[in-house]
N, C-alpha and C positions, 0 to 999 in steps of 0.2 A: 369616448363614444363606445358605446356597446350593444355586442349584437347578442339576437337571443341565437343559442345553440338550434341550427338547420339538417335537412338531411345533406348529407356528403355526395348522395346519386339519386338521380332520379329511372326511373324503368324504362330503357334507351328503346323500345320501341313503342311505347305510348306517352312518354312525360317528358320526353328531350327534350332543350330548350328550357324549361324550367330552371328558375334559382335554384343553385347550392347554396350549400355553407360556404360554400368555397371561392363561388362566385360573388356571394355577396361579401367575403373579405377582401378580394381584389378589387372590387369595388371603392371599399373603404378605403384601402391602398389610394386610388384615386383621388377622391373626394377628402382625404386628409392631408395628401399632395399639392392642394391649392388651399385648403386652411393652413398650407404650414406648420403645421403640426408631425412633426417627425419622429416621436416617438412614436404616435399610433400608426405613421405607413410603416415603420419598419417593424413592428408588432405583425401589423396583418397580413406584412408579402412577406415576411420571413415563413407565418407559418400557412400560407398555399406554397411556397416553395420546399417545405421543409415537408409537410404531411399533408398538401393537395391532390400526393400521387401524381401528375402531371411534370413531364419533359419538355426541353425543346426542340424542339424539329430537326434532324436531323439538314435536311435541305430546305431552304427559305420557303423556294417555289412550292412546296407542297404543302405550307400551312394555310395556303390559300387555292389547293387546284381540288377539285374533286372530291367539293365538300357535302356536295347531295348521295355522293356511295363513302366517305370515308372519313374518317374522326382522327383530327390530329392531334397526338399525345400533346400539343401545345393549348388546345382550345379548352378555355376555363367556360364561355359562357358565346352558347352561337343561337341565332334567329333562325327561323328553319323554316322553310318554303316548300311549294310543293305543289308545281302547276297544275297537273293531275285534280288537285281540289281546290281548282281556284285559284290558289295562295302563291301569288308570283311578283315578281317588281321589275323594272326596265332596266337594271344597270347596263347590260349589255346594248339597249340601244341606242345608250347616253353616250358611251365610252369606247364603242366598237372603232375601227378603221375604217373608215368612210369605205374603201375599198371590200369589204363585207355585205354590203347593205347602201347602196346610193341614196341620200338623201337624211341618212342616221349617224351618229356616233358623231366623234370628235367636240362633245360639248365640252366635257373639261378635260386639258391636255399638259405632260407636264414641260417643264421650261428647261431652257438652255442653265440656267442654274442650279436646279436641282439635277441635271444630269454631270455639271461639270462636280457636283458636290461628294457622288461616290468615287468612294476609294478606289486603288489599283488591286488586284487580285492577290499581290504581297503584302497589303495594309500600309502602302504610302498613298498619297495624297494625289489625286490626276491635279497637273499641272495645266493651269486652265490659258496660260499664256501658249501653249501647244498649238501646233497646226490646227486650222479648223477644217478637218476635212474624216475621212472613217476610221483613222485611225484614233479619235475619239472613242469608239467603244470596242476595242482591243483592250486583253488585260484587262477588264474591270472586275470588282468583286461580285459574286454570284447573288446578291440584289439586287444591284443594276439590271442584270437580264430578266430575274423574277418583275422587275416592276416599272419596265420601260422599254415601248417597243420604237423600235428607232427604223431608218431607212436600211435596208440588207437583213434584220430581224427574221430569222424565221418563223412564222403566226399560220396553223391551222394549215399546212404544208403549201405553204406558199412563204415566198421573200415581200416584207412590208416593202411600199415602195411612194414613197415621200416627194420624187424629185419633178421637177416642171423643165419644160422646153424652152431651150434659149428661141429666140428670132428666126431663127432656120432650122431649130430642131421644136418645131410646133408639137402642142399637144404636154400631157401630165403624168406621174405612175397614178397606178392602181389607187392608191391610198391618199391621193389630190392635196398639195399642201396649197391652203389659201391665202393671201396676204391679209393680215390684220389690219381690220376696219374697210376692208373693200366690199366688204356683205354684212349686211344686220345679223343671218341668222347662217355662217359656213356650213354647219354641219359637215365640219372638216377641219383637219389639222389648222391650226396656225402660228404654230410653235416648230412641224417639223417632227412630233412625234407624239402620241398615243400613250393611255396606261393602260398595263398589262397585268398590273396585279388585280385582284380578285376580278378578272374577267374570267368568263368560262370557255376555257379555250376547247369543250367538246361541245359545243354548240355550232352545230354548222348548218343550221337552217338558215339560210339567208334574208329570210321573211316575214312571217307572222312570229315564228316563235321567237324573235329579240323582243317582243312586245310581253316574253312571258317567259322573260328568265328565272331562274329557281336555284340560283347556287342558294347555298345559306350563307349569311353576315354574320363573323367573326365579330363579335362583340369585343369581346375582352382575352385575350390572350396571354399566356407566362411572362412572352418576350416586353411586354408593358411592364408588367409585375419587376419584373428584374431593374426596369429601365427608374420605377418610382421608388425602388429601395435604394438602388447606384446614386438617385438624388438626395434622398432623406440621408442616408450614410456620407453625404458629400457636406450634408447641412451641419451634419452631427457630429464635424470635426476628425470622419473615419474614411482619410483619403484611399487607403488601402482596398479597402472592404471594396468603395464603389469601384477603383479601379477595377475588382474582380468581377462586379454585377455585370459592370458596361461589357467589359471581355469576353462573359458568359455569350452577351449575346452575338458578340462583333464575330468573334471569331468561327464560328460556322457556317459564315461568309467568305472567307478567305482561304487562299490554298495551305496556308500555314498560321498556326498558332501564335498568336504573337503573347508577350507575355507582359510586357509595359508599355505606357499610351505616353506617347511623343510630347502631348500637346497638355495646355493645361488643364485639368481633368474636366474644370467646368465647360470649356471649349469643346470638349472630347462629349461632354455628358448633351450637350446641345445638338451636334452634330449627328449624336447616334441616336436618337430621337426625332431628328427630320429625317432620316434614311432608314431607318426599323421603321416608323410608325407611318409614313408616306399616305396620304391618301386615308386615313383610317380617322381623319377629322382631330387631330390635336396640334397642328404647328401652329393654327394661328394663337390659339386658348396660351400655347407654352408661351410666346412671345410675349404676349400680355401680361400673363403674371408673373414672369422673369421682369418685367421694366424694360425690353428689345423692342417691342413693337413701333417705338417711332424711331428708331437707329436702322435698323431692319429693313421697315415697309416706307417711312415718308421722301416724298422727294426721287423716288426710284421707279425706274421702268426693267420691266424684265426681259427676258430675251428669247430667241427660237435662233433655227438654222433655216435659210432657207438651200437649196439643194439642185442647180440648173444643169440640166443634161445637155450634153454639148453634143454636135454632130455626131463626132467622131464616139460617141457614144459614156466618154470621160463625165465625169462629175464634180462642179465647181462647189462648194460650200462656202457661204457668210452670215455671218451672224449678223439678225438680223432684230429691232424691235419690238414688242409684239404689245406695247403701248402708245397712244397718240399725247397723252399728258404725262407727268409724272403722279406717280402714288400720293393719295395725301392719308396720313396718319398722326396727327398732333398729340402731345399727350395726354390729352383729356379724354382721348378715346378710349383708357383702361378701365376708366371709370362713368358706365351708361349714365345720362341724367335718369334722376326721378319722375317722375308723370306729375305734374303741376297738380292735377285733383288728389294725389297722396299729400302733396306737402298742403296743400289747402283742411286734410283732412285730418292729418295729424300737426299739432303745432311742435312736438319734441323734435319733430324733426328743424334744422338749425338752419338747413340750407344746402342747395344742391352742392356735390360734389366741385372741386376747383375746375375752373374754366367753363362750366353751365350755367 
């Protein structure tokens, strides 16, 4: 696959957003990531890492805060807004704290699993057979707080607040957790917790303006880049090398450097790819074309905390479900059927995919 030679910059204040050369290797990184092809990702992300110019982030939380005044040495390729003329999207009203805006936010929320999934601040493992109570997000790695906003959370100077009233202590916090499946449309927690990553936590209009958020979307960034060379180098029989990608990234997450990964790298490579890339629309895609998504997703329900305040003003936590069936995912689902007027239309083709 080959690209014709691009410009390396565009005129940051009339062409931003624009493809690079650079963006469109990382790219390829991508898209030869799921052809399997690992010779060509590790061609493409060696060389945006090697001569893209581009770092990473120093602190997690700020490759994603204060993206409409400021350009993080991580961001290869960002979508730019700009309510001022127009050009604005809702995320903020999708994804707000109910507590922000009554009636808004908590459409999609993340789960008692992806929270018990980040690591500790040392780069061991939270032990998920642990108390269920706040000593849950003590110690964790400085992702966790970039990208999950929990009951006690500090948000926009205020404490998020998650928990409901027992029997004699009537009434809910600020940020109202609802029970799953008790309302068609919550517009509120019902997991127990919020995401906090690319929200715009200087937005505090309460009202009209969640209707006209303007951060910019992070398209593609290093930290991906790292994460699809760590795989193709994992492919390629070069356990070393990826041990060092996945590292690149993990560890400026953590209070200390770690320097070898405990677990088995592919274990390690899977993990760091649902906690780097959160919310950024690839867990389900990775699952699928690893062959995980019916071990994964079938037969499974996932989970929240719920949080009751007791008189005396203590708080009780259980984990709680926050599905009425179990998940279904068969393995026929990695492979979409055909549209019956394709196959009517072409005879080469032999016949839909197994199990269609």
């Amino acid at each position: 696959m080959k690209l014709k030679s691009g410009p390396s910059s565009w005129n940051i204040s009339t062409d931003e957003g624009r493809v690079t050369k650079w963006a469109a290797l990382a790219f390829k990184s991508r898209a030869m990531l799921y052809a399997k092809r690992w010779p060509d990702v590790i061609e493409a992300a060696e060389k945006v890492i090697r001569d893209g110019g581009f770092a990473l982030e120093t602190d997690f939380a700020d490759v994603f805060k204060n993206t409409k005044t400021k350009r993080s040495p991580e961001h290869i390729l960002v979508k730019k807004y700009n309510s001022n003329l127009g050009i604005f999207h809702n995320l903020d009203e999708r994804i707000a704290p109910s507590g922000d805006i009554q009636g808004r936010g908590g459409v999609f929320v993340p789960t008692q699993e992806l929270v018990d999934a980040f690591l500790m601040s040392d780069g061991s493992d939270f032990n998920p057979s642990a108390p269920v109570d706040s000593t849950m997000y003590q110690n964790r790695e400085s992702r966790f707080y970039a990208t999950i906003l929990y009951n006690g959370a500090t948000w926009k100077g205020r404490k998020i607040e998650t928990w409901v009233g027992n029997s004699l202590q009537q009434g809910y916090g600020r940020d109202r957790f609802i029970e799953y499946n008790s309302t068609p449309y919550p517009f509120s927690t019902v997991t127990g917790y919020y995401i906090r990553k690319m929200a715009d936590e200087e937005n505090l209009d309460f009202n009209i303006a969640y209707r006209k958020s303007d951060q910019d979307c992070v398209e593609i960034r290093l930290a991906e880049v790292y994460l699809n060379l760590a795989e193709a180098y994992l492919e390629s029989n070069r356990p070393a090398d990826a041990q060092d990608a996945i590292l690149a990234v993990r560890n400026r997450s953590l209070q200390k450097d770690a320097s070898t990964l405990a677990y088995p790298l592919r274990d390690e490579l899977i993990r760091e790819r649902m906690l780097e890339l959160a919310f950024e629309g690839h867990r389900f895609w990775d699952l699928r074309r690893w062959g995980l998504a019916e071990s994964v997703l079938h037969g499974k329900k996932w989970h929240g905390v719920k949080i009751v305040k007791q008189s005396d003003g203590s708080l009780i936590y259980t984990k709680v479900p926050v599905d009425v069936n179990t998940r279904i995912y068969p393995k026929k689902f990695d492979r979409f059927p055909l549209p019956v007027s394709e196959l009517n239309n072409n005879p080469l083709i032999p016949k839909q995919p197994d199990g269609w």
